[in-house]
PDB file of N, CA, C, O and CB in Angstrom:
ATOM      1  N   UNK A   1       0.822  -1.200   0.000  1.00  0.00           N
ATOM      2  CA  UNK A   1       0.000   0.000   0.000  1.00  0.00           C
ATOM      3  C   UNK A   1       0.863   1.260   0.000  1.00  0.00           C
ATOM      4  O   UNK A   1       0.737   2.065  -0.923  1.00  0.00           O
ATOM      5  CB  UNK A   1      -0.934   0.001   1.207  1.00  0.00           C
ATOM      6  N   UNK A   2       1.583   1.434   0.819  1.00  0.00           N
ATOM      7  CA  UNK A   2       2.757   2.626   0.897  1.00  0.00           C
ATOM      8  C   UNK A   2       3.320   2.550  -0.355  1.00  0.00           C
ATOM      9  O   UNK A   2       3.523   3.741  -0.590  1.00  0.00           O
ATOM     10  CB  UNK A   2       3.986   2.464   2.061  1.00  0.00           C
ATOM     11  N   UNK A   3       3.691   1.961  -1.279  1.00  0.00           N
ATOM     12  CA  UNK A   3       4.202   1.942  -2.501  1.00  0.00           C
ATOM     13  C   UNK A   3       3.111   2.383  -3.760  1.00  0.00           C
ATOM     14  O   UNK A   3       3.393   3.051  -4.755  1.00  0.00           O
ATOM     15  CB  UNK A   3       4.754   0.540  -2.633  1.00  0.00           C
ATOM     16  N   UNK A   4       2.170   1.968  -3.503  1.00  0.00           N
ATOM     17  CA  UNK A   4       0.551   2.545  -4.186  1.00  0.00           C
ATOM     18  C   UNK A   4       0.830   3.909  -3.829  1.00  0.00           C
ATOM     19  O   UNK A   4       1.285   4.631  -4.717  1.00  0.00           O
ATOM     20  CB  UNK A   4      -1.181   1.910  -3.385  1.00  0.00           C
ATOM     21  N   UNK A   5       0.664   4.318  -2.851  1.00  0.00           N
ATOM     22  CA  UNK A   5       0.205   6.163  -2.661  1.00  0.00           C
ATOM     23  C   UNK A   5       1.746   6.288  -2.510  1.00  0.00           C
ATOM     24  O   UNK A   5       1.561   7.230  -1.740  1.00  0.00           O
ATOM     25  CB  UNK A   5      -1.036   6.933  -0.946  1.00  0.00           C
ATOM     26  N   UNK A   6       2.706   6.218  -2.538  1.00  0.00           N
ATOM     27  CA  UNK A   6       4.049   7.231  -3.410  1.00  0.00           C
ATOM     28  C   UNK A   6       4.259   7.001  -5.245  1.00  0.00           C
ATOM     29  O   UNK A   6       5.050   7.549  -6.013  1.00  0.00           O
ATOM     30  CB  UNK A   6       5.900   6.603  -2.609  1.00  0.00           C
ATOM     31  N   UNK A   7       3.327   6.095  -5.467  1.00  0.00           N
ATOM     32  CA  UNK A   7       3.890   6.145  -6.848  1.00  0.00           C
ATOM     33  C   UNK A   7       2.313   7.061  -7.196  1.00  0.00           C
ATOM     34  O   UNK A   7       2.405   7.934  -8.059  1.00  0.00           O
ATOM     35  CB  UNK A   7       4.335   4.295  -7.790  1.00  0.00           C
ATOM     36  N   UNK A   8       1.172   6.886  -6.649  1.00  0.00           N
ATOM     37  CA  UNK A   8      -0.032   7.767  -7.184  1.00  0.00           C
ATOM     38  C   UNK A   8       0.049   9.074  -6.532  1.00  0.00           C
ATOM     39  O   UNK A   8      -0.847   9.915  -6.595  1.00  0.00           O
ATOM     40  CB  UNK A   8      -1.503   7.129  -6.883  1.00  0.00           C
ATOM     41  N   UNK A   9       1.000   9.196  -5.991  1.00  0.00           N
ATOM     42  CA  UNK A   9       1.920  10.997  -5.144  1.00  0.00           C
ATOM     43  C   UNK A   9       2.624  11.501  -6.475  1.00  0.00           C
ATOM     44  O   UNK A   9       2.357  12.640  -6.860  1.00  0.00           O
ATOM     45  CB  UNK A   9       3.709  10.687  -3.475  1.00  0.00           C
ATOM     46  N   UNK A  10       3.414  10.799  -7.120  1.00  0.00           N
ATOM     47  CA  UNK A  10       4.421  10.868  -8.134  1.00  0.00           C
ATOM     48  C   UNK A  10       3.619  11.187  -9.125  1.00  0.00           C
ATOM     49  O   UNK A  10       3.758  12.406  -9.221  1.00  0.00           O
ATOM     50  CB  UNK A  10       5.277   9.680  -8.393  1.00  0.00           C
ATOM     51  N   UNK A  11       2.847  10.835  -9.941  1.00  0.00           N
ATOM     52  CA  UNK A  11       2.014  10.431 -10.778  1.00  0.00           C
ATOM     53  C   UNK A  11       1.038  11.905 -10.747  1.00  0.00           C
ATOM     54  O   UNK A  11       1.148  12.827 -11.555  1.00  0.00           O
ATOM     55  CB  UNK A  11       1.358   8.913 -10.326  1.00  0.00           C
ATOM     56  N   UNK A  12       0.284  11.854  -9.845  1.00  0.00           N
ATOM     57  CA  UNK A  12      -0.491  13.782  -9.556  1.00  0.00           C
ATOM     58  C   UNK A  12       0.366  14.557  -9.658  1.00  0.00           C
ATOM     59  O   UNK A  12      -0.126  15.652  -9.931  1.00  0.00           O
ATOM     60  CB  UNK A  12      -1.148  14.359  -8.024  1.00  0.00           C
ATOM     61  N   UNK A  13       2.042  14.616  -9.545  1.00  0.00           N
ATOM     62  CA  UNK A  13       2.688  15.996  -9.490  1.00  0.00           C
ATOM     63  C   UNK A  13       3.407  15.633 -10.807  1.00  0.00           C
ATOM     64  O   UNK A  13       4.218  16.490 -11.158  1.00  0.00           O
ATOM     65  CB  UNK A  13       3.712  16.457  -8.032  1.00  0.00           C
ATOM     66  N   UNK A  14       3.295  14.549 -11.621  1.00  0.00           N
ATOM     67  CA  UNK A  14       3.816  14.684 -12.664  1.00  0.00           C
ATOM     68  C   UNK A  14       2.484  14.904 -13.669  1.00  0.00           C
ATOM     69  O   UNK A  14       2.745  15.607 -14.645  1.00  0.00           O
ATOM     70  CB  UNK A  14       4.779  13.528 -12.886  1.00  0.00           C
ATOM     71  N   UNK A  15       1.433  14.534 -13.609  1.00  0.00           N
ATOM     72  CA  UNK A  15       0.454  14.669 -14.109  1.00  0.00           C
ATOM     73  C   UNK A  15       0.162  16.583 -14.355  1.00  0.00           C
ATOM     74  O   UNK A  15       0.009  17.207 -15.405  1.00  0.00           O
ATOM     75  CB  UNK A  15      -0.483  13.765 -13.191  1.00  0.00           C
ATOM     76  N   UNK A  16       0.176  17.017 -13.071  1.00  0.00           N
ATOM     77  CA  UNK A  16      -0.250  18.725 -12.962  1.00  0.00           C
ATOM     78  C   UNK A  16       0.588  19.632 -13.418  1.00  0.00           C
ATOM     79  O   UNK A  16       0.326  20.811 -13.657  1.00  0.00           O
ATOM     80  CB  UNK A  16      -0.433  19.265 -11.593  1.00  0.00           C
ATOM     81  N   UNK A  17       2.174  18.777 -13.610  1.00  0.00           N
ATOM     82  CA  UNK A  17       3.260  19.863 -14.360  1.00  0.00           C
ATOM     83  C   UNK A  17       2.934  20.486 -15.451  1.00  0.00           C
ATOM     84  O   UNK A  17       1.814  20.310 -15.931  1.00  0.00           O
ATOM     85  CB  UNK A  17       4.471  19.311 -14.797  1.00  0.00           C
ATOM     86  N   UNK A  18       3.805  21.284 -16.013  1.00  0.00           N
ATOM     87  CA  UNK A  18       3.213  21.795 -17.359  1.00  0.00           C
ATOM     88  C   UNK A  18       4.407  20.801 -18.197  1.00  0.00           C
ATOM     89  O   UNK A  18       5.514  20.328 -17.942  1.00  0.00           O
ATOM     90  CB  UNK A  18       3.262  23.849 -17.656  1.00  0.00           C
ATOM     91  N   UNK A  19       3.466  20.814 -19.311  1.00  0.00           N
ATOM     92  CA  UNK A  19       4.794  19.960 -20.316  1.00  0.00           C
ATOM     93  C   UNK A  19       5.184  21.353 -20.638  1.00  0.00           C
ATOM     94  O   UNK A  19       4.765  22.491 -20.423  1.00  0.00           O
ATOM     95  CB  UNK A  19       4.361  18.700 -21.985  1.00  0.00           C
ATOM     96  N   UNK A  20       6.487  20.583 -21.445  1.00  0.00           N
ATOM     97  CA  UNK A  20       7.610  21.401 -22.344  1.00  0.00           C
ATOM     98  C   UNK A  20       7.023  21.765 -23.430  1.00  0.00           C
ATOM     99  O   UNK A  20       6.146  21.037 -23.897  1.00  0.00           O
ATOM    100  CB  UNK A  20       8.893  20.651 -22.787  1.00  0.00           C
ATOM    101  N   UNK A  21       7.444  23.183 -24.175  1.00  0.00           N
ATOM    102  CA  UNK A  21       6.851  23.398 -24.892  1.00  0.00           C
ATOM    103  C   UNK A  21       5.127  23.684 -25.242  1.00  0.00           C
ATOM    104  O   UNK A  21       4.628  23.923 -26.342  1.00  0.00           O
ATOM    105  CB  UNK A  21       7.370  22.767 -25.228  1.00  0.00           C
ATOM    106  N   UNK A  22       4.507  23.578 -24.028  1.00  0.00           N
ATOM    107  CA  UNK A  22       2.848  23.546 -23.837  1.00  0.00           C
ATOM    108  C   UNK A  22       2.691  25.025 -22.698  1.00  0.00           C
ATOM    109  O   UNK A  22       3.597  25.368 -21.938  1.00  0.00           O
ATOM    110  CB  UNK A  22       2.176  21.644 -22.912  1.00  0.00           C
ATOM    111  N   UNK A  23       1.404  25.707 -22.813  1.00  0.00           N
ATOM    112  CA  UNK A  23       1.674  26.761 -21.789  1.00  0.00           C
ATOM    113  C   UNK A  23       0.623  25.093 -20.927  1.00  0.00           C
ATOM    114  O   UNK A  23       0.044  25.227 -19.849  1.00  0.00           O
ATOM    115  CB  UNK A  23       0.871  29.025 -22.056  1.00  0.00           C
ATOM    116  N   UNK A  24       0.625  24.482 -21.278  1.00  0.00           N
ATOM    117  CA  UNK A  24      -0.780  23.294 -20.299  1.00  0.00           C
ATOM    118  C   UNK A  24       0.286  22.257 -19.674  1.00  0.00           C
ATOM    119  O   UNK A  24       1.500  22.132 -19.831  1.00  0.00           O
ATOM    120  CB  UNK A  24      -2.313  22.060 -21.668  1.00  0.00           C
ATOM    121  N   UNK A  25      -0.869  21.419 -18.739  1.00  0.00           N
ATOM    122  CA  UNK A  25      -0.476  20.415 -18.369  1.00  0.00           C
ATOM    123  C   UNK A  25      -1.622  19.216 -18.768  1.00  0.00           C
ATOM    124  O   UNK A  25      -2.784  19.199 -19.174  1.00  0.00           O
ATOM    125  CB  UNK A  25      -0.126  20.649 -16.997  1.00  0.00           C
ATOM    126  N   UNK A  26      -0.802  18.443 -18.481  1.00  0.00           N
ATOM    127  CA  UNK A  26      -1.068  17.549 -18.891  1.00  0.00           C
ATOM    128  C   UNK A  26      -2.922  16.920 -18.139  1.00  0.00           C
ATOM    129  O   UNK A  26      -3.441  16.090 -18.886  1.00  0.00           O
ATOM    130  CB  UNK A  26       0.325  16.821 -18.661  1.00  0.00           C
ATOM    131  N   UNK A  27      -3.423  17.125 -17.387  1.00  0.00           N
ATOM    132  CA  UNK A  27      -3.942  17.221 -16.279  1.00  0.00           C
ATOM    133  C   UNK A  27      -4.814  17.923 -17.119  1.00  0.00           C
ATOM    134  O   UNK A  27      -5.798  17.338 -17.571  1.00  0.00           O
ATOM    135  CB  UNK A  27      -3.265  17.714 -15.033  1.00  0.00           C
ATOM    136  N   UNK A  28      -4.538  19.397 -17.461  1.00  0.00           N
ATOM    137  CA  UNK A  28      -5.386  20.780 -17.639  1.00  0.00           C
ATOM    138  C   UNK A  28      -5.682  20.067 -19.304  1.00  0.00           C
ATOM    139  O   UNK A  28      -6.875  19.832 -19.493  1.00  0.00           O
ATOM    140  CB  UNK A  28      -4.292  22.742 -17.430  1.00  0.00           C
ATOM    141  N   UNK A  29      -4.978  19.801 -20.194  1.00  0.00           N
ATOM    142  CA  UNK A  29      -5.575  18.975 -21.324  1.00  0.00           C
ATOM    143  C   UNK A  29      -6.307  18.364 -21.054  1.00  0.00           C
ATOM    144  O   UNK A  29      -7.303  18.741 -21.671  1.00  0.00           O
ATOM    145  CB  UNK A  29      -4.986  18.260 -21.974  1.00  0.00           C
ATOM    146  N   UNK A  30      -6.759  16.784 -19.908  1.00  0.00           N
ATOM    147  CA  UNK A  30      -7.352  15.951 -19.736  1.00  0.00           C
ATOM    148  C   UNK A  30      -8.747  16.780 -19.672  1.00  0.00           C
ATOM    149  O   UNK A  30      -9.600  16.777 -20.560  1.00  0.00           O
ATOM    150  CB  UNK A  30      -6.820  15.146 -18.709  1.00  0.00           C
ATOM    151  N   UNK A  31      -8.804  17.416 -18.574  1.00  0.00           N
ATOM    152  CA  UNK A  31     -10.087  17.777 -18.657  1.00  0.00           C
ATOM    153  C   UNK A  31     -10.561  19.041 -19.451  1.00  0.00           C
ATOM    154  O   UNK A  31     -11.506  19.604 -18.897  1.00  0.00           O
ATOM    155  CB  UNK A  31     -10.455  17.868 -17.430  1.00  0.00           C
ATOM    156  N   UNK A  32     -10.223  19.502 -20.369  1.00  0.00           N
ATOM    157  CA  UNK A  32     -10.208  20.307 -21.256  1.00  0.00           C
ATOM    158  C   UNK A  32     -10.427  19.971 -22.575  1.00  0.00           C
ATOM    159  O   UNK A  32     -10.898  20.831 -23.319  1.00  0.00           O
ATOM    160  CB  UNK A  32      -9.289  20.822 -21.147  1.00  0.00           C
ATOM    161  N   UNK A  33     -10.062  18.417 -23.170  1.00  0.00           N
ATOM    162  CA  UNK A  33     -10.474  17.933 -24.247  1.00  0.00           C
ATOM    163  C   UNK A  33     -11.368  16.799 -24.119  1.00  0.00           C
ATOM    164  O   UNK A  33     -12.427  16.578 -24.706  1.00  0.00           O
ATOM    165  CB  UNK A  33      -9.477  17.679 -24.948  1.00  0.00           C
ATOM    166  N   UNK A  34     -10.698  16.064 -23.172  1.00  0.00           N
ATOM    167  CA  UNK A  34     -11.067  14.889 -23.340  1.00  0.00           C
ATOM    168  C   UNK A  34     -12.108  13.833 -22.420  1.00  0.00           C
ATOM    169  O   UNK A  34     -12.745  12.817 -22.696  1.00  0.00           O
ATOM    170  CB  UNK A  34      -9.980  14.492 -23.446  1.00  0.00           C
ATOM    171  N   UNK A  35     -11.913  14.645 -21.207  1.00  0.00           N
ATOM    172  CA  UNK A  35     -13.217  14.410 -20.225  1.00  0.00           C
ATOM    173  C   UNK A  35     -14.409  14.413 -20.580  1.00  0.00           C
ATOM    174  O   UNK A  35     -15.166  13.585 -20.074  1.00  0.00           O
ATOM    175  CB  UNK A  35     -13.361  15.228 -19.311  1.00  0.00           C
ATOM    176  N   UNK A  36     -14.777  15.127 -21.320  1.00  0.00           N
ATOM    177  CA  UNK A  36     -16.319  14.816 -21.749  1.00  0.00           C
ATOM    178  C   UNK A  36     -16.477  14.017 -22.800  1.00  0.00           C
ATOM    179  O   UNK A  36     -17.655  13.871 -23.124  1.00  0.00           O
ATOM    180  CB  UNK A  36     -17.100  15.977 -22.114  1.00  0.00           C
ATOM    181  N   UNK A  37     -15.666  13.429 -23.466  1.00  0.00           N
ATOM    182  CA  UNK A  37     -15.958  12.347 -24.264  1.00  0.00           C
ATOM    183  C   UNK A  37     -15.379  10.795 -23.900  1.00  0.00           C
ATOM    184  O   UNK A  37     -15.091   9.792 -24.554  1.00  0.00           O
ATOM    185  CB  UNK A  37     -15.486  12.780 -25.543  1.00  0.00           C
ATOM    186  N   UNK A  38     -15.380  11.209 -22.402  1.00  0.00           N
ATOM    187  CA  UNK A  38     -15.537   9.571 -21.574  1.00  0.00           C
ATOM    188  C   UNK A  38     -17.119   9.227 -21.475  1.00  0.00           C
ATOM    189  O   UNK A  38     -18.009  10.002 -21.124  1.00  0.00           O
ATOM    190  CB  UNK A  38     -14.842   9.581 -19.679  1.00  0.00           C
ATOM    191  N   UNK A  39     -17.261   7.741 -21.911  1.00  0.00           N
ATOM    192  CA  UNK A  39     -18.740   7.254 -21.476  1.00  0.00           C
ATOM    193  C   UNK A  39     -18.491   6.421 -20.271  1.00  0.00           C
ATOM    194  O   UNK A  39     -17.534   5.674 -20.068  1.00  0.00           O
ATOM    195  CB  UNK A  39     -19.585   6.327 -22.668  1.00  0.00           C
ATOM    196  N   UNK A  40     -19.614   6.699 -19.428  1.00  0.00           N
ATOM    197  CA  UNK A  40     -19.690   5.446 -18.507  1.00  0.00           C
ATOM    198  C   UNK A  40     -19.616   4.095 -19.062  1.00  0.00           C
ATOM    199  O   UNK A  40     -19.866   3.619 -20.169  1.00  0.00           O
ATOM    200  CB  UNK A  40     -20.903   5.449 -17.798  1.00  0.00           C
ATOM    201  N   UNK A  41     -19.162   3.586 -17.861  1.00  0.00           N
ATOM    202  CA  UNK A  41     -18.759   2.407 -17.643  1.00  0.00           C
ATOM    203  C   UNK A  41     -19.947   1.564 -18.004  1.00  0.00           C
ATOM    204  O   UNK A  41     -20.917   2.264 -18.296  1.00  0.00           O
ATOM    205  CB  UNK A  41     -18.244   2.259 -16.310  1.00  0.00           C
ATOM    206  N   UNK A  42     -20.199   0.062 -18.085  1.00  0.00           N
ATOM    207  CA  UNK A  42     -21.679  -0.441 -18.822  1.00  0.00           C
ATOM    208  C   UNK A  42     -22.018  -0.945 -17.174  1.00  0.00           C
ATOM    209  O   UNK A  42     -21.078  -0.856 -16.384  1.00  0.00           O
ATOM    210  CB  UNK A  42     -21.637  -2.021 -20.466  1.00  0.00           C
ATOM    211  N   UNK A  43     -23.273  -1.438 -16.692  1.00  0.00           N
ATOM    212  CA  UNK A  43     -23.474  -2.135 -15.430  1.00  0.00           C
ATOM    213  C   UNK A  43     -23.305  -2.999 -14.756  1.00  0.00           C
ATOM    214  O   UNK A  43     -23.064  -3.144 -13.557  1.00  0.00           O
ATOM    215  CB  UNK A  43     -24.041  -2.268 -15.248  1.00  0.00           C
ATOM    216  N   UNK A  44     -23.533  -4.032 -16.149  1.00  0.00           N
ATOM    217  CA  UNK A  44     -22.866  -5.584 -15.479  1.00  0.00           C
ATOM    218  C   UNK A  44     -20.930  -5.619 -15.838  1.00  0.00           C
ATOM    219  O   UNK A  44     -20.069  -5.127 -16.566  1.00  0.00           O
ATOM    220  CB  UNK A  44     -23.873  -7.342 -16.640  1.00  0.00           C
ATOM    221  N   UNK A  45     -21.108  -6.436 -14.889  1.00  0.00           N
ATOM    222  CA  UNK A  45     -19.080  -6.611 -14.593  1.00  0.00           C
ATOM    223  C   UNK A  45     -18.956  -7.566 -16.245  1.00  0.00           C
ATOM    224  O   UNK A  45     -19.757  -8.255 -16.876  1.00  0.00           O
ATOM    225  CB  UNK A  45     -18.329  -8.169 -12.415  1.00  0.00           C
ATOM    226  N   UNK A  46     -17.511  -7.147 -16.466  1.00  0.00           N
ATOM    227  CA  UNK A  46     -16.969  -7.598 -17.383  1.00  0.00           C
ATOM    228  C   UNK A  46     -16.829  -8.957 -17.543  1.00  0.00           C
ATOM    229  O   UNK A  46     -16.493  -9.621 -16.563  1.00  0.00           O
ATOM    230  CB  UNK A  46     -16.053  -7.095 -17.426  1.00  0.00           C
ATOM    231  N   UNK A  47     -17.053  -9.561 -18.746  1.00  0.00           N
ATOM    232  CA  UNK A  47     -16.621 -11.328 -18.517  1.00  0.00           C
ATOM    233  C   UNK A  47     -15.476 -11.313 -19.140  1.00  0.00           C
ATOM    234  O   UNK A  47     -15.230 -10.430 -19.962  1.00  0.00           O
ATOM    235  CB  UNK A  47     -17.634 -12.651 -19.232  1.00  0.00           C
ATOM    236  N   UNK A  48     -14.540 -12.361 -18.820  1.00  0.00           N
ATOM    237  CA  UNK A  48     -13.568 -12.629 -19.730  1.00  0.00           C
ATOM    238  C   UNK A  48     -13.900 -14.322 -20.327  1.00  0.00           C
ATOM    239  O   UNK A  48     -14.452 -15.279 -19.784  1.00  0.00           O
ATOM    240  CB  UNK A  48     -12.031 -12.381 -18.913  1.00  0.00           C
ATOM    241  N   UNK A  49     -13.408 -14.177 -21.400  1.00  0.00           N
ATOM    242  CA  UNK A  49     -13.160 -15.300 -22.389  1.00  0.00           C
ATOM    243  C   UNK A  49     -11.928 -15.140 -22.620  1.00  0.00           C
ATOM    244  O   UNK A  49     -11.193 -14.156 -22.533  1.00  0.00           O
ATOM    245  CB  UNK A  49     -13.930 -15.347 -23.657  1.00  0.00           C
ATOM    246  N   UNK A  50     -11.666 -16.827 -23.106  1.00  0.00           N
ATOM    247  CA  UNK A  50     -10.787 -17.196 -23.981  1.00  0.00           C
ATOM    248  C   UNK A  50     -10.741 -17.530 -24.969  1.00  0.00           C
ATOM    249  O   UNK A  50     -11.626 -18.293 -25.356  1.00  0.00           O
ATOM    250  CB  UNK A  50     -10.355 -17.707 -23.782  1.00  0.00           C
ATOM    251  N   UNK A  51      -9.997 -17.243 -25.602  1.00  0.00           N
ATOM    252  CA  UNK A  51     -10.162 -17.790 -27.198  1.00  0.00           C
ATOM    253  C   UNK A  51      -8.829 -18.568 -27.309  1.00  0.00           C
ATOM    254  O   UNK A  51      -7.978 -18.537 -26.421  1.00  0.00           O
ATOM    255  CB  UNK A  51     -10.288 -16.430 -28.545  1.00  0.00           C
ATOM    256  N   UNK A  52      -8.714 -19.214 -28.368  1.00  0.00           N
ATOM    257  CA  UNK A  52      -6.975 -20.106 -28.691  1.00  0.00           C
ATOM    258  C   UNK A  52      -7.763 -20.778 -29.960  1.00  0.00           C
ATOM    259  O   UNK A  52      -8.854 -21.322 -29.790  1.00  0.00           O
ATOM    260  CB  UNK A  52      -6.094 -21.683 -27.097  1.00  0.00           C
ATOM    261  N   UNK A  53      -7.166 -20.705 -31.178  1.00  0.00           N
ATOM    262  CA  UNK A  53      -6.885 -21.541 -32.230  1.00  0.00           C
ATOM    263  C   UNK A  53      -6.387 -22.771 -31.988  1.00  0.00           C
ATOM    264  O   UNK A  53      -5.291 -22.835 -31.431  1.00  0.00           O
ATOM    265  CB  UNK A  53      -6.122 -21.006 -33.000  1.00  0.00           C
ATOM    266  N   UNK A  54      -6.890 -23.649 -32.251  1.00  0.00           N
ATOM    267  CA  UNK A  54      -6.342 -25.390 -32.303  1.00  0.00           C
ATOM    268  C   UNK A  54      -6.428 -25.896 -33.576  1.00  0.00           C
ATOM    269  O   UNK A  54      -7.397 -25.951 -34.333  1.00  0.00           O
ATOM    270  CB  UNK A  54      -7.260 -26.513 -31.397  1.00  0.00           C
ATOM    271  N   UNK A  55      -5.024 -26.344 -33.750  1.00  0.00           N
ATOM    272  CA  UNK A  55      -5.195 -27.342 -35.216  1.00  0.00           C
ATOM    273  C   UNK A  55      -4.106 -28.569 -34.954  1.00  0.00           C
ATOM    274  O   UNK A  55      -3.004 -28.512 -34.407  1.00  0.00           O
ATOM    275  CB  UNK A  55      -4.681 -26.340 -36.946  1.00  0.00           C
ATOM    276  N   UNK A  56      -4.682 -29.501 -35.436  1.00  0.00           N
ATOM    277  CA  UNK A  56      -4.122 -31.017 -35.382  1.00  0.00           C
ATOM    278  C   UNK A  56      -3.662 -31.000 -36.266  1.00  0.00           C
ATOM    279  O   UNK A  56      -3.968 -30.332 -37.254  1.00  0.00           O
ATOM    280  CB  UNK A  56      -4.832 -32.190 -35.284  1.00  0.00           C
ATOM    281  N   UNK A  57      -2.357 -32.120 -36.066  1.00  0.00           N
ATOM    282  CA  UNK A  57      -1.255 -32.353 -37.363  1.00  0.00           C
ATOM    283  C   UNK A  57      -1.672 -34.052 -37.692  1.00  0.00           C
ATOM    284  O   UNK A  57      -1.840 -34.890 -36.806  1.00  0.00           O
ATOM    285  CB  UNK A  57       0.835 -32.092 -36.774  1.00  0.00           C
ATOM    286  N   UNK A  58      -1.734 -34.190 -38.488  1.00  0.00           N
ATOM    287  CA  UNK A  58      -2.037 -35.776 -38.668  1.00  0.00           C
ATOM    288  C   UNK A  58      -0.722 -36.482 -38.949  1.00  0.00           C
ATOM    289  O   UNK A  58      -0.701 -37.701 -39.123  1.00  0.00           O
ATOM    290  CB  UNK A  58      -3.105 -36.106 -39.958  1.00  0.00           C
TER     291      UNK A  58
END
């Protein structure tokens, strides 16, 4: 857990910097372009499958 919240510590202050060359950050883009064209999530939980190709050699 202590390793979770210093790397998601790291991560917010690298996130809020400004890039190079940008008067923005990276952060201030997110929700400035691209936040509103997130859709929710669907209701039911995700299934996983497998798939695998099988072929026999005679």
């Amino acid at each position: 857990m202590e390793l979770n919240r210093a790397v998601w510590e790291l991560m917010e202050k690298h996130n809020q910097t400004r890039m190079q060359k940008r008067p923005y950050s990276r952060e201030e883009r997110f929700h400035a372009m691209e936040k509103d064209l997130l859709k929710p999530l669907k209701q039911e939980p995700y299934e996983m499958r497998l798939y695998a190709d099988l072929s026999r050699k005679y």
